[in-house]
N, C-alpha and C positions, 0 to 999 in steps of 0.2 A: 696107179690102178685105173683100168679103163670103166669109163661109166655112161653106158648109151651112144658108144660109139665115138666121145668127145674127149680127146685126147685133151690131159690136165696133169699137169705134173704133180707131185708130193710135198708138199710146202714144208721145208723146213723151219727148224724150234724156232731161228730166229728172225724168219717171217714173220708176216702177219698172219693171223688166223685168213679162211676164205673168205667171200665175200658170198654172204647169200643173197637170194632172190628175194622181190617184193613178194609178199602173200597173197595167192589169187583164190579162187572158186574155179570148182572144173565143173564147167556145165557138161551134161552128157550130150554126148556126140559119136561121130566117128574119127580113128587118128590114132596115132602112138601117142600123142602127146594127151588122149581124153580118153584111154582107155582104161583109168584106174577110179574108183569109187570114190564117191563127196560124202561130205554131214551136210546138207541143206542148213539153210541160216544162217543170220551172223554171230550165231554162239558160237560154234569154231571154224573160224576161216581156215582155208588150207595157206600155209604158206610153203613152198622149195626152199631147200639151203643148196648152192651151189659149194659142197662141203664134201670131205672124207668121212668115213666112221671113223669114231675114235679110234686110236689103235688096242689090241685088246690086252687086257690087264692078264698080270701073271696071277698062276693060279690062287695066291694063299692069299690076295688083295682083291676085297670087295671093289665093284666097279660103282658108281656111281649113280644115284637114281636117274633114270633117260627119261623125261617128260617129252619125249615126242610121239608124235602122232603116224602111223606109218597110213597112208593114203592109196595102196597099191593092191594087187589080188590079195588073197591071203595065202600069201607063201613062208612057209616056217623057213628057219636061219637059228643058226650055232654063233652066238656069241658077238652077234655084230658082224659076223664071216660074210663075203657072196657067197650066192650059193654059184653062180655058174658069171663071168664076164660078159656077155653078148649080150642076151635078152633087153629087149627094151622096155615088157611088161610081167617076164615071167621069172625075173631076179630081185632082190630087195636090192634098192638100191641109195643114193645119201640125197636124194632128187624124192627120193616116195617120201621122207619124213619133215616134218613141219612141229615147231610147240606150238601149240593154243596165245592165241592174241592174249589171255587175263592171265597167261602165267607166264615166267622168268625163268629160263635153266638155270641150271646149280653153277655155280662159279667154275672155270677151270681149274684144274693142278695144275700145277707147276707142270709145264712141258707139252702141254695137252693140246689138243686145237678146238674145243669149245670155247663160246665164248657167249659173252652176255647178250643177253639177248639186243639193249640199248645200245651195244659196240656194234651187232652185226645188222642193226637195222640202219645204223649211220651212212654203211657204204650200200644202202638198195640204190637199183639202178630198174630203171622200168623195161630196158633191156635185158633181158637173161641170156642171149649171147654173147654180149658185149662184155669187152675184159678192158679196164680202164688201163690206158696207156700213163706213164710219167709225168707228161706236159698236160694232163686234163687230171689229173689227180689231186690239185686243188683245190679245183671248183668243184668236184665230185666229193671233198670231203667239207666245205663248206654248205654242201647242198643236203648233203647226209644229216650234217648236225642239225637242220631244221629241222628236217622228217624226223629225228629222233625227237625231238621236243616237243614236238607235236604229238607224234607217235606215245610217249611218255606218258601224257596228260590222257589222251584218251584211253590208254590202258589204266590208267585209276580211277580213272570214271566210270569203264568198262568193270572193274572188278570191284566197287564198293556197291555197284548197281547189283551185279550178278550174288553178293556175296550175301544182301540183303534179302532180294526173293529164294535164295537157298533157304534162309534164316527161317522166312515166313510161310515155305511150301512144307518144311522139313517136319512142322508140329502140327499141323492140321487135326490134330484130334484134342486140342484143347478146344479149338471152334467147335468142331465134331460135339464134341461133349457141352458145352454149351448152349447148341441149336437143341441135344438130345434132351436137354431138362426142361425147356421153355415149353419144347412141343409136349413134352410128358405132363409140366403142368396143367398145358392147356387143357389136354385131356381128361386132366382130375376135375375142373371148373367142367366141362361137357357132360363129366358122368355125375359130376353134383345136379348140374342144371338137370338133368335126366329122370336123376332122383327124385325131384323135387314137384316137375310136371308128374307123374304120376302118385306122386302123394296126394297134390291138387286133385287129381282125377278121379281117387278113389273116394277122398273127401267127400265130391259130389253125387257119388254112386252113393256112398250112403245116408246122405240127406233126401235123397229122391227117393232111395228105399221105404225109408222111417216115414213119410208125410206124403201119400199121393194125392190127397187131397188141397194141396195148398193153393190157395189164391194167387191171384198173376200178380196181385201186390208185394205178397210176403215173396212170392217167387222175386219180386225182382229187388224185395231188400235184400234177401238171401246173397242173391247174383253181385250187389253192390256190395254186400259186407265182404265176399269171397276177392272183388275184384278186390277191393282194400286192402287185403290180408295178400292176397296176390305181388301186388305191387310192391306191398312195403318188405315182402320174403324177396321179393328180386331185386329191391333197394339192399336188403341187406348180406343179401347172396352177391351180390355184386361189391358190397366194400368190404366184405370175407377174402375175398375171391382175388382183391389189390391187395390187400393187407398181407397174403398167404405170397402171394409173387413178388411182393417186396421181402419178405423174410427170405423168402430163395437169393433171391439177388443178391439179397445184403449177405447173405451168409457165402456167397463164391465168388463176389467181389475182390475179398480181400484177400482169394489163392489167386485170381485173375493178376490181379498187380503185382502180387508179389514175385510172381512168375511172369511176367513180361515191363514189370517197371525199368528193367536197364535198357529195354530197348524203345524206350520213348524218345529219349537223344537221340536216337537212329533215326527215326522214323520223323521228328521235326528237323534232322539235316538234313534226308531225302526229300521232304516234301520242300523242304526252302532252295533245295540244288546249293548248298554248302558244300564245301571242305571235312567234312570229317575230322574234329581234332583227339588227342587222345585225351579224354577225361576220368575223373574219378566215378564208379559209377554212379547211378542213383542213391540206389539202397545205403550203399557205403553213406551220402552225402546226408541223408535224411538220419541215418542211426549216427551220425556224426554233430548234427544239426540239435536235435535231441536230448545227446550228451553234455553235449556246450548247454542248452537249456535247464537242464536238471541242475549243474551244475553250479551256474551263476544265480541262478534264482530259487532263493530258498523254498517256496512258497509252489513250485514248478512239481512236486511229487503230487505234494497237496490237492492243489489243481486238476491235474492229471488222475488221481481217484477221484474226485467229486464228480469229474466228469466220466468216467469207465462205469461209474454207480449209476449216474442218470441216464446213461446209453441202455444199461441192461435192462433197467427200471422200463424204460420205453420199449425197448426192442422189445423185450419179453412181455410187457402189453401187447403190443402188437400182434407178439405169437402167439399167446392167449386169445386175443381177441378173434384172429383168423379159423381157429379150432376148436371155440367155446361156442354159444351158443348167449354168452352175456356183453353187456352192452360193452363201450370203447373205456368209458373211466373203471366202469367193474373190472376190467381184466387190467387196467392200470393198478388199482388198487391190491389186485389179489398178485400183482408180480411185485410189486412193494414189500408184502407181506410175507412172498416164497425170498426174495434176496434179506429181507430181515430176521426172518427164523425159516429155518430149512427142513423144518418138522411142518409146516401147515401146508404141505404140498399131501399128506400121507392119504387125506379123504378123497380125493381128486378122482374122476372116475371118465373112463373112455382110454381111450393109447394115443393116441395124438396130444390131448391135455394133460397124460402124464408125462409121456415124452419134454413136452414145453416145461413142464412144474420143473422138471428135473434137471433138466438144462439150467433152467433159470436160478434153480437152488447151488446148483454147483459151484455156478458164476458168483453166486451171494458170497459163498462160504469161502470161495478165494478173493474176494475184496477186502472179505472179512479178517482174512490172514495178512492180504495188502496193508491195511489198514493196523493191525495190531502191529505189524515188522515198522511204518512208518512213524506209528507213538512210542514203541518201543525206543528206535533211533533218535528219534527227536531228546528221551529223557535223557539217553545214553550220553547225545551229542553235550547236553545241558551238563549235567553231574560232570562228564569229562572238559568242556571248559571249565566248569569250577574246581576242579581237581587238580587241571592244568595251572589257575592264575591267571583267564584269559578274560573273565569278567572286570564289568568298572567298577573303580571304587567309587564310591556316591560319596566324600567326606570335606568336609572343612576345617580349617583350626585344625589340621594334625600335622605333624612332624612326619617327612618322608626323607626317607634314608635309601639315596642312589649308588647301588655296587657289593659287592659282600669280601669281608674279608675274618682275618680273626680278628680285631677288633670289635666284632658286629656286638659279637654276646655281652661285652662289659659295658657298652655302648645303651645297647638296651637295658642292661641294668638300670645305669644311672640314668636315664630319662623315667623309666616306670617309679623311679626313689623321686625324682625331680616332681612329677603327676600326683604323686601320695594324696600332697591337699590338696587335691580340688577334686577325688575320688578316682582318675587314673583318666588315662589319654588315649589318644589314638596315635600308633606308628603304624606307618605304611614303608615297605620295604620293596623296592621293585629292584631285580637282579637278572641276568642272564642265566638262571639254573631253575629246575626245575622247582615249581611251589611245594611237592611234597617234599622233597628232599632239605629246601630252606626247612620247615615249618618241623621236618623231625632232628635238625640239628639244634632251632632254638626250644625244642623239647629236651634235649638232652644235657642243655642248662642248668635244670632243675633248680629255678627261680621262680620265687613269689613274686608276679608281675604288678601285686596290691590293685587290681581293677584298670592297666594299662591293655588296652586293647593291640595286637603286634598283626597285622593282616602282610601277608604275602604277595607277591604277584611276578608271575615272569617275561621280560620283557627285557630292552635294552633302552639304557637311560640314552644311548642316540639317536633312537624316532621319536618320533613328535606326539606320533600316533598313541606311543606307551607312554608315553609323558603325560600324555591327556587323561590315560585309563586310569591313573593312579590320582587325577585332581589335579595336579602340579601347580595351577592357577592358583589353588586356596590353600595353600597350605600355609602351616607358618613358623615354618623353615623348611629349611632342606639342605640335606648331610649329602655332600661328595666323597663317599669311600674309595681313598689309595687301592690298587690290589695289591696283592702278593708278587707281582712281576717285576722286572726291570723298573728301578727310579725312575730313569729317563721314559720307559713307555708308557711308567704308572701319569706320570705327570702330563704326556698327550693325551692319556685319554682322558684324564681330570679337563686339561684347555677345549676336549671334543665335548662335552657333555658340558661343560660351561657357558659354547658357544650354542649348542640344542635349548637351552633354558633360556636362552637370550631370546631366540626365536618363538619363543611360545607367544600368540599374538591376545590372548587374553592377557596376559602381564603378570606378572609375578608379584605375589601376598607379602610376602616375606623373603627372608633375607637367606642366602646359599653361603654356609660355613663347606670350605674344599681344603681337601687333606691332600698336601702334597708332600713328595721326597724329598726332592732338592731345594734349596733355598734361591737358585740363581733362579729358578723357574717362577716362583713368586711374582717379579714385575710384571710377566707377560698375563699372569692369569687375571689381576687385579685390572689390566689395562682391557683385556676384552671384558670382563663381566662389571667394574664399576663400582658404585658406588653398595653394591647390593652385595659383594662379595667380601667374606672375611676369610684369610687364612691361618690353616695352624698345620705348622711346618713340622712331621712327628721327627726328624730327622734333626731337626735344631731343636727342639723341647727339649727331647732325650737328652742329645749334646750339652747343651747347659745345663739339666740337672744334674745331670752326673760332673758336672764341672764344682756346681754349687754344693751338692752332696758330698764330692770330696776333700772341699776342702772344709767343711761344720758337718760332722756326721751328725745324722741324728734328722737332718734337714728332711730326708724325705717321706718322711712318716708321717710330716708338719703338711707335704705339699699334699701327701694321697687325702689329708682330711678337709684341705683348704678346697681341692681341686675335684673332690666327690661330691657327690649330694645327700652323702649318709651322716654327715655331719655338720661343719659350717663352713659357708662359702659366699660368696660376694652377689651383694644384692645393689641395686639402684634405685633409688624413689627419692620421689620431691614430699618434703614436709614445711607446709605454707606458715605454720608454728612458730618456725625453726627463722623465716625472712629474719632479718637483723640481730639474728645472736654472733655472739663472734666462735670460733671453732672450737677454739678452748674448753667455754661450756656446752658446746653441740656436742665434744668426745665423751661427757657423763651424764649426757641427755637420755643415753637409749639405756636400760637395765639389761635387756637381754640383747643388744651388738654392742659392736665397737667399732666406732666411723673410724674410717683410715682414709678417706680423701672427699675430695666434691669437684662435682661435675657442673663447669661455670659454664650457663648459657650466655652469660658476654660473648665469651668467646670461641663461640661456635660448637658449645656441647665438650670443650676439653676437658678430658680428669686430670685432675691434680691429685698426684698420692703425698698423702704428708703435706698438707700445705702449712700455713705462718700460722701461729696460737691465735694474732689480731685479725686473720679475715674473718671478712661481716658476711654470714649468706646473704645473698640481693633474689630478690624475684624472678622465678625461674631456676634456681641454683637448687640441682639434685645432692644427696649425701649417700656417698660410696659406704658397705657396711661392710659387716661378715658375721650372719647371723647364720641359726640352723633353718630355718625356712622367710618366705618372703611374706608369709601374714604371725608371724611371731613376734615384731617386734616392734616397738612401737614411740616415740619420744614419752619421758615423762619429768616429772618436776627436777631442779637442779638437787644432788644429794650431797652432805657434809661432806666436807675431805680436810682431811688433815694436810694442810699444804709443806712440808722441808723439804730439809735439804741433799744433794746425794751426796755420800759417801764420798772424798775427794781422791776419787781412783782414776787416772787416765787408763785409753786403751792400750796396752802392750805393744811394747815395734812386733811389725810382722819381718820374721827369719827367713831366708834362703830354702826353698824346698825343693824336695827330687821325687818328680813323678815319672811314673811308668804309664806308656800306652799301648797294650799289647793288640795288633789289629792294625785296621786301617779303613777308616770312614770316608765316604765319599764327600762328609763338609767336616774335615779333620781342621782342614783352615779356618775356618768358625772356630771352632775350642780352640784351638792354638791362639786366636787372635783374642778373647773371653783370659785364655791364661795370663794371655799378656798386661792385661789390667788389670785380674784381682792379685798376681804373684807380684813377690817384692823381687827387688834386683840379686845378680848372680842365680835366681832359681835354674833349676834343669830340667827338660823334658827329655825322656828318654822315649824312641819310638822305635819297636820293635815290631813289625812282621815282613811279608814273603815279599815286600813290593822292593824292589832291586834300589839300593842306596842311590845311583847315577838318575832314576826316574823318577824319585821321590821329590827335589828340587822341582822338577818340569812341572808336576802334579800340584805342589803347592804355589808355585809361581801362577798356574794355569786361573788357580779358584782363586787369585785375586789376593795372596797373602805376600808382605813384601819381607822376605828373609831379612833384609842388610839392615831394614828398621828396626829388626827386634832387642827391644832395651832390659828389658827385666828375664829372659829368657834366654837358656842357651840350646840349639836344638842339637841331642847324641844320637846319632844313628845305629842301629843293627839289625842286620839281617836276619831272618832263622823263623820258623814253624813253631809257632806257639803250643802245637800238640803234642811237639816230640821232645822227650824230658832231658835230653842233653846239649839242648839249644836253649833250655828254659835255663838250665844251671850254667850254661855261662855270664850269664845277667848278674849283678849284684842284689840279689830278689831284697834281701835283709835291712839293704840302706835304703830303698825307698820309701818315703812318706805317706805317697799310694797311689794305686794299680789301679788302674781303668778298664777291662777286659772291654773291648767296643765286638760289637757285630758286624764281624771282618763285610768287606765290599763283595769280596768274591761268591759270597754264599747269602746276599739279599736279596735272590728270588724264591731261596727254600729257606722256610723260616723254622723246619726241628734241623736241617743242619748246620746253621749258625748257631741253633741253641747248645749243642749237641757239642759243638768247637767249643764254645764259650763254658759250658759246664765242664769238660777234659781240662780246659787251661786253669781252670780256678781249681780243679779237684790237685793237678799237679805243682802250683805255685804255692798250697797252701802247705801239703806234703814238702815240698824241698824248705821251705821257711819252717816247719815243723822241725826239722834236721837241724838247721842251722841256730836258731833260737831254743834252746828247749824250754820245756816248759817252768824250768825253776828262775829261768831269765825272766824277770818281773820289773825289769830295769823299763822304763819309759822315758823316751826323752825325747820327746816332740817339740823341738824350736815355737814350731807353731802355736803349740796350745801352753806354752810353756806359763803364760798368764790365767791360765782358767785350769792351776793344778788344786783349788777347792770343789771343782766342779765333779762330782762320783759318777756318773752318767756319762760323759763323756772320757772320764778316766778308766770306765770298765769298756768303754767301748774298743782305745786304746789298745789295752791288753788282752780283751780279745782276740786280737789281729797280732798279738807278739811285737808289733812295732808299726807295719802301714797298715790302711786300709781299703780294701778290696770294695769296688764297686760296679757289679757286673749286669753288661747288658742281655738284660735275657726279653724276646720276643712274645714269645709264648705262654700267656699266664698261666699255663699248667705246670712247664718247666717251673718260675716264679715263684710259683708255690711250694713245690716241691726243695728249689733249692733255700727257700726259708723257714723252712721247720728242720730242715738238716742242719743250721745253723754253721756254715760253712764259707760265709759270706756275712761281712757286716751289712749288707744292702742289694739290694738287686733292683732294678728299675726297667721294666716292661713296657709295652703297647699300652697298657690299663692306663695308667698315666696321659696319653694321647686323647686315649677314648675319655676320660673324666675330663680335660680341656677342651674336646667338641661337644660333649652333651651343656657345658657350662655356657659355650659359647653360642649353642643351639638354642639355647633358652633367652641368652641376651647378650644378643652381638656386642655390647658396649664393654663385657668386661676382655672382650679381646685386647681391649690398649692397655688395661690392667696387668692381665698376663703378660702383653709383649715388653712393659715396663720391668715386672720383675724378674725377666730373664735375661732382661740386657746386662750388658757389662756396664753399663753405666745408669747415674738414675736413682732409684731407690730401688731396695734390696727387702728379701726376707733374709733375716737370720737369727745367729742364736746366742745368748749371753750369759754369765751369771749373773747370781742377785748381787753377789759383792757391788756390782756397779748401780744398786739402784738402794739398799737397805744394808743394816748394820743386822748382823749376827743375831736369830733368835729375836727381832723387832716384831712388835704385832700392828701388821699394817692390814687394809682394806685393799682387795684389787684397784678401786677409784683413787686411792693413795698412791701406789703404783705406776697407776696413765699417768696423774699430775705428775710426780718427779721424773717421770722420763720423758717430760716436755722438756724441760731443762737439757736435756742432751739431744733435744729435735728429734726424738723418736715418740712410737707408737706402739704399746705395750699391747700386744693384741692375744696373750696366751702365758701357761707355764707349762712348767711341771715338775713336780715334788721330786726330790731324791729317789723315794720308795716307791715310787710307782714306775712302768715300766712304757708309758705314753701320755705323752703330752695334752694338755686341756686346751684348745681353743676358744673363747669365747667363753668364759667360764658364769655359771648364768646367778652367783653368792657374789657379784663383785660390790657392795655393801658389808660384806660379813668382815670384820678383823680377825686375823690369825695371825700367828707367828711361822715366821719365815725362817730360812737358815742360810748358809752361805753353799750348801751341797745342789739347792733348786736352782733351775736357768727358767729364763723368761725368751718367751719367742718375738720377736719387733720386726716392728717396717720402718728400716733406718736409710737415711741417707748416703751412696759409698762416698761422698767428699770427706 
């Protein structure tokens, strides 16, 4: 394309773009080169592009916005087209156009030969005929890139400069408006002042009228009193008059900022000649500011009315006072009274003071509303934390119970039975669930709590924070509730909230009784928490009663009343009386207990169950009891007793037994190893469920139990599903002694569906044993009991069962109950049990070594005997007749019960009284298993 005569060839795609010219100013002159039109100034420089037009775009494709400038006559052109090739000044040509120094063209296309403005100002040369050769095109692009960087900088300067007085020429009628009220005030003070001189004026027309006769004296008191009155109307014309131009101000103040506060950052970067960075703006920063404020600080609303109140309170004097005609505190007072009742505005008379009244009442009435919405929220916030659980407990001396589980309810029972005497207590329950939801489940109890207080709170026993809320410092004790989860997970969180209790820097009152699953876990817990922790393993209790229950039915009836507080249970206390008796007479000391052991302070607070008839208490030495309460019972004088002799009956050999365990416990090795002691030799354990015969070795090897050692036991294995009735009948259900239904492993996170397996196995084992025994078969022949066939109690309990008996773990004392009125089951043994062993332990850490003693396999034992071994047939002996001869055999008569009754007496409180016995009664003992 020829262009002013200067032959330039078409630059191909894979060229470079052309190179334009430096930007000049065309002063007017004479020439071809100065005969086209300027902009004067350095607002837009002209600059030349030594360039092609683009080429033109096909029709259905928009072209691209052209920020250039054309600089030539004004000759119209088609699309970017010449109009004609020759012309020097009467053709549009790519020489007439220039972009503006503050602006950037639009990026090339692909293919295009625009280019950025930074690229085409690199290659300026301050020759514009000159065409850069090969061998000088280094230095010419090394030279370029300065001009560009330079060039660069001052086009940002150039355009945050230019972009700024746009900014500020662009609204001129905010100022406008502005200037217009000041000078319209002004005006209103000119025509007051106006007013005001000719009121004066008239004033003295008619003073001069009224008296022409006055004296030059009175004349010039008159003149003095006027100046007076003069002066002090223009004193107070004039603080009207600021007072009135302050209430303008103030009142378009706050559109003024609000309408140019973002550009204050503008305007201190321009005057400091800054960088401009991008910010947040103001408004944003200050409603941001604010938020954070209300937020953090409670007390931040509050404040923020008190002070909107005293703003109005003054502004609205102010604006009173400008428009009234009454002094500065009168119109203070009387805007006092319009923002406190919005009815004494109604007398108000002129348009200006009612204008102000009504303004200022409006303002009232919305404070007013401010003010009810913020007492409102405040009781709102108040009743909802207490709703929540989120207030302190203020308490001491109470029992706090950390975790929830189903345990909780029996748990609370027997603490509220434990509290009876001394009028009821205080539990504190802090849990991860919501307060109301706790507080209507222990409603649905429906237990008489006798005056025990049960407070709520939600919170987790692993902050410190919640620990505090609930007291934790003063307590005096505190329960670690297992959950319903995995063993293993239940027992980290027991060691995490162990090691939170630890941490409490006020120090702990009292002593932390923690329920854990596993037995292996035990060491670890004891070794972080100390001397202050006692455990009760509900996983091993269970396990061994059901061990002890199966082999002396009858047993656990004896433990629910030893091990509740509804009846009698193990107490500790020192009787200073009691120093240098020897035991023997300390066992018929107490009328209403019966000491079963003492606790020697020789030797570091140990109990002794059952010790020698010759120990002497020594000073310090407590006596272990089992009364019904711990102010019931009391030593008193030594009582007659008939000392003989017993009856010369040995205990019977113990026979070979076959027990069934249908299940699979997670410390199955614990009772396997418990069997192993109390069973005599050749016994069988048969162990039936889903766990694969080849992994059941790995499983018991793993918990610590040595197979090849076992002497009195033989272990049978079989596989099969306890629920399905053709795996159950390949068992020999009929020969076993008795059945242990355990609460399989696989289902100890959901406690109704263990229950749920456990009641189908016992409902079908008892069915198939119903087929196979019927009911005329009355045949008993129990190896085992084969010495206690005078006993009718434990003979009917026998035949209940057809031949074994069933002892089933059931979790959920709803099930429990359920499946013992169906009578379906000689025994069932629950969580209740657990929970009566932590409320016991909760009250007095000490009888924990009690319980751990009689659940051991070794040690001293509860059990159960008849009277044959203590009295003759129809003898009429005294219960204190009874202790005495069953010292003779180193035991401790602590209970009976009669053939015809249907539970056992503990502690029975006539042991003075003679009666006649039979050979059909057993007595309940703490005997020694050597």
């Amino acid at each position: 394309m020829a262009q002013n005569g200067d032959e330039v060839s078409k630059p191909k795609k894979s060229e470079s773009p052309p190179l334009p010219k430096r930007s000049k100013t065309i002063a007017g002159g004479t020439g071809a080169g100065d005969a086209h039109p300027h902009f004067p100034g350095p607002l837009f420089p002209v600059m030349r592009r030594n360039a092609t037009l683009p080429p033109p775009h096909h029709q259905h494709q928009q072209p691209p916005t052209d920020l250039r400038v054309f600089t030539g006559n004004n000759h119209s052109y088609n699309n970017g087209d010449d109009a004609s090739a020759g012309g020097a000044g009467s053709n549009l040509n790519n020489r007439d156009w220039f972009y503006p120094s503050f602006m950037v063209p639009l990026a090339p296309k692909r293919g295009g030969t625009t280019t950025m403005l930074a690229s085409s100002d690199s290659r300026v040369d301050k020759n514009p005929r000159r065409i850069a050769t090969p061998e000088a095109k280094p230095e010419v692009e090394k030279k370029n890139v300065k001009v560009a960087t330079s060039r660069a900088s001052s086009i940002s300067s150039a355009r945050d400069s230019i972009r700024f007085k746009a900014t500020m020429i662009w609204k001129p009628r905010f100022l406008l408006a502005f200037i217009c009220i000041v000078f319209v005030s002004y005006a209103v003070y000119l025509h007051r002042r106006i007013a005001k001189l000719e009121e004066e004026n008239a004033f003295l027309h008619r003073t001069c009228s009224d008296k022409g006769n006055f004296s030059n004296s009175n004349i010039n008191d008159v003149k003095a009193e006027e100046n007076m009155k003069s002066s002090s109307t223009f004193g107070n014309d004039d603080s009207r008059s600021v007072a009135l131009y302050t209430v303008i101000v103030t009142l378009i103040m706050p559109f003024m900022l609000y309408k140019y506060l973002d550009y204050l950052p503008q305007i201190i970067s321009f005057s400091k000649r800054t960088k401009k960075k991008k910010e947040v703006p103001l408004k944003k920063r200050i409603a941001y500011t604010v938020d954070v404020c209300f937020s953090v600080y409670p007390y931040a609303k509050l404040l923020a009315l008190l002070f909107a109140t005293i703003f109005l309170i003054a502004f609205g004097g102010l604006a009173l006072y400008a428009v009234n005609t009454n002094s500065f505190a009168e119109a203070l007072w009387l805007s006092w009274t319009f923002v406190a009742d919005s009815g004494n505005h109604a007398e108000t008379e002129g348009i200006g003071p009612r204008i102000v009244s009504v303004s200022i009442s409006s303002g009232g009435m919305l404070i007013f509303a401010m003010m009810l919405g913020l007492v409102s929220d405040a009781i709102s916030e108040k009743v909802d934390s207490l709703r929540k659980g989120k207030s302190e407990v203020i308490e001491k001396n109470h029992i706090l119970i950390l975790g929830w589980s189903d345990k909780l309810g029996s748990l609370l029972k027997q603490l509220a039975i434990a509290n009876k005497s001394v009028g009821g207590g205080v539990v504190v329950v802090l849990a991860e669930r919501d307060k109301e939801e706790m507080e209507m489940d222990i409603a649905k109890l429906e237990f008489d709590f006798m005056g025990t207080s049960v407070i709520c709170r939600s919170g987790s026993p692993l902050i410190l924070a919640d620990l505090k809320k609930v007291s934790v410092s003063k307590a005096r004790a505190i329960i670690v509730l297992a959950t319903n989860e995995n063993a293993d997970q239940s027992d980290a969180r027991a060691l995490r909230v162990v090691l939170s209790l630890t941490g409490v820097k006020e120090g702990l009152r009292g002593h932390v009784v923690v329920e854990l699953s596993d037995l292996d876990n035990e060491p670890l817990v004891k070794l972080v928490g100390g001397e202050l922790i006692e455990t009760v393993v509900a996983h091993d209790v269970i396990g061994r009663l059901m061990i002890q229950c199966a082999l002396q039915p009858g047993l656990a009836q004896i433990w629910e009343d030893i091990l509740g507080f509804e009846n009698a249970e193990f107490y500790i206390k020192r009787w200073p009386q009691l120093d240098g008796v020897r035991f023997e007479d300390v066992l018929i000391s107490f009328p209403d207990a019966v000491p079963c052991g003492i606790k020697v302070a020789a030797e570091a607070g140990k109990i002794i169950l059952n010790p020698d008839d010759n120990y002497v208490l020594r000073k310090g030495d407590e006596v272990l009891v089992i009364a019904e309460d711990d102010d019931t019972y009391a030593p008193g004088p030594l009582p007659e007793v008939r000392r003989g002799s017993c009856p010369k009956i040995v205990d019977p050999p113990k026979y070979p037994e076959r027990i069934l365990f249908c299940g699979w416990r997670r410390d199955i090795d614990d009772m396997i190893m418990v069997l192993e002691a109390f069973l005599p030799s050749n016994s069988e354990l048969w162990m039936f469920n889903e766990v694969p015969e080849k992994d059941r070795e790995k499983k018991l090897t793993d918990g610590g139990l040595d197979i090849s050692g076992l002497v009195n036991i033989k272990l049978v294995h079989r596989e099969g599903n306890a629920v399905i009735r053709r795996h159950l009948e390949n068992l020999p259900l009929e020969t076993f002694d008795s059945i242990l239904i355990l609460a399989d492993e696989s289902l100890e996170d959901s406690v109704v569906h263990s229950d749920s397996r456990s009641l189908a196995t016992l409902l079908l084992i008892r069915d198939i044993q119903s087929k196979r025994l019927p009911d005329k078969d009355t045949k008993s022949t129990s190896w085992r009991l084969s010495g206690f066939s005078h006993s009718s109690w434990i003979r009917e309990m026998q035949q209940a069962s057809h031949k074994s008996i069933i002892i089933s773990e059931i979790l959920d004392s709803r099930t429990r109950n359920l499946v013992s009125v169906s009578r379906i089951s000689d025994y069932v043994l629950s969580n209740e049990l657990v929970s009566m062993a932590l409320a016991m332990v909760a009250e007095d850490k000490q009888i924990n070594r009690v319980l751990e003693e009689l659940f051991a396999e070794e040690g001293n034992e509860m059990c159960i005997k008849p009277a044959e071994f203590y009295l003759f047939d129809q003898e009429e002996l005294s219960f204190y007749d009874i202790m005495i001869r069953a010292r003779q055999r180193r035991e401790i008569v602590i209970g009976y019960r009669l053939a015809n009754t249907e539970r056992a007496i503990i502690n029975p409180s006539d042991k003075s009284e003679a009666r006649k016995w039979s050979h059909d009664d057993v007595f309940v003992i703490v005997a020694s298993d050597e």
